[in-house]
C-alpha positions in Angstrom: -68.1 45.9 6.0 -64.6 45.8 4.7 -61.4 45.2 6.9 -59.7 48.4 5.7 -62.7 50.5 5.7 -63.5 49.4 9.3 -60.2 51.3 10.3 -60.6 54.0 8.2 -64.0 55.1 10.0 -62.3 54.4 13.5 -59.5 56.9 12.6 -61.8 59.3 11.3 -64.4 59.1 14.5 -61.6 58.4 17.0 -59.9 54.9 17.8 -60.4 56.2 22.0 -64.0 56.7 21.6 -64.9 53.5 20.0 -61.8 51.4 21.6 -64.2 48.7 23.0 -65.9 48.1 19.3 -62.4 48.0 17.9 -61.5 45.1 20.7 -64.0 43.0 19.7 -64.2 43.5 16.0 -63.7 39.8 14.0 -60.5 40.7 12.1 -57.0 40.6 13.8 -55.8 44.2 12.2 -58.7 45.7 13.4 -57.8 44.7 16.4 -54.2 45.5 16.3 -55.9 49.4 15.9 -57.0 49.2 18.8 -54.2 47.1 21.0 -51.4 49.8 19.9 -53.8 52.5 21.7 -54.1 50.8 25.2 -51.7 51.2 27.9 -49.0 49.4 29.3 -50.7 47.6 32.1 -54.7 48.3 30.9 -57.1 45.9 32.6 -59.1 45.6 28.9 -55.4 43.9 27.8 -56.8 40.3 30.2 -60.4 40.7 28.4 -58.8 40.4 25.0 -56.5 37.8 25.4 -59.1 35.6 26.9 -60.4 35.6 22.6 -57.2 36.5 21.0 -55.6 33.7 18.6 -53.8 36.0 16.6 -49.5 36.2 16.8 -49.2 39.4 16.3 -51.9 40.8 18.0 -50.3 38.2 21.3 -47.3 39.7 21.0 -48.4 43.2 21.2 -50.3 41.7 24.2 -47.3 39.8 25.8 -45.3 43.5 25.4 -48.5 45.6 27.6 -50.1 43.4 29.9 -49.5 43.8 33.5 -47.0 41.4 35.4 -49.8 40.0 37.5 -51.5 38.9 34.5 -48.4 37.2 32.5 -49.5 33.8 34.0 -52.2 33.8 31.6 -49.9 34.3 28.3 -48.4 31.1 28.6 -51.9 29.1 27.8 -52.2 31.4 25.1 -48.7 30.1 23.6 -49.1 30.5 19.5 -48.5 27.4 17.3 -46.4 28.3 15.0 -42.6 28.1 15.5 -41.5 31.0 14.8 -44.2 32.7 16.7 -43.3 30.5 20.0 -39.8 31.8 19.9 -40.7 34.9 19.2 -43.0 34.7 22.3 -40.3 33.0 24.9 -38.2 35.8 24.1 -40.5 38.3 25.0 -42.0 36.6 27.8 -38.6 35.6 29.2 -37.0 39.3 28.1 -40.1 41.0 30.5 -39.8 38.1 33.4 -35.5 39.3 33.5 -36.4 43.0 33.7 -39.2 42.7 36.1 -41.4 45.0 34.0 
């Protein structure tokens, strides 16, 4: 039931076999597990967010989603300072480059 022994069973049985359960699990580094495994541009990436309160977990977010979908990010803009600056210059970073 523990946090850390959550991961250590995805790892052993395979984070891309059990990615979904790992998406929705209640604690955010569980849920990092799983977010550093999807691809850039993965359509489970607008599903998440949709739940997500977390700033690190958003900013792993921020750095796959697809282009089409960045619209979305900016209702999902974290509270604390440091994490909104942090997220303009991400967002703003990905809008210069066109990726």
């Amino acid at each position: 039931k523990d946090a850390n022994t959550r991961c250590a069973a995805y790892i052993r049985l395979g984070i891309d076999n059990h990615i979904d359960e790992i998406l929705k699990d209640k604690v955010a580094s569980v849920r990092m597990l799983g977010l550093r495994r999807l691809r850039f541009g993965d359509s489970r990436l607008k599903e998440v967010l949709k739940k997500e309160r977390a700033t690190q977990n958003l900013r792993v977010i921020l750095s796959k989603i697809a282009k089409k979908d960045l619209v979305h990010m900016v209702a999902k803009e974290p509270k604390a300072y440091w994490g909104k600056r942090q997220f303009k210059d991400i967002l703003s970073l990905r809008l210069q480059n066109g990726i």
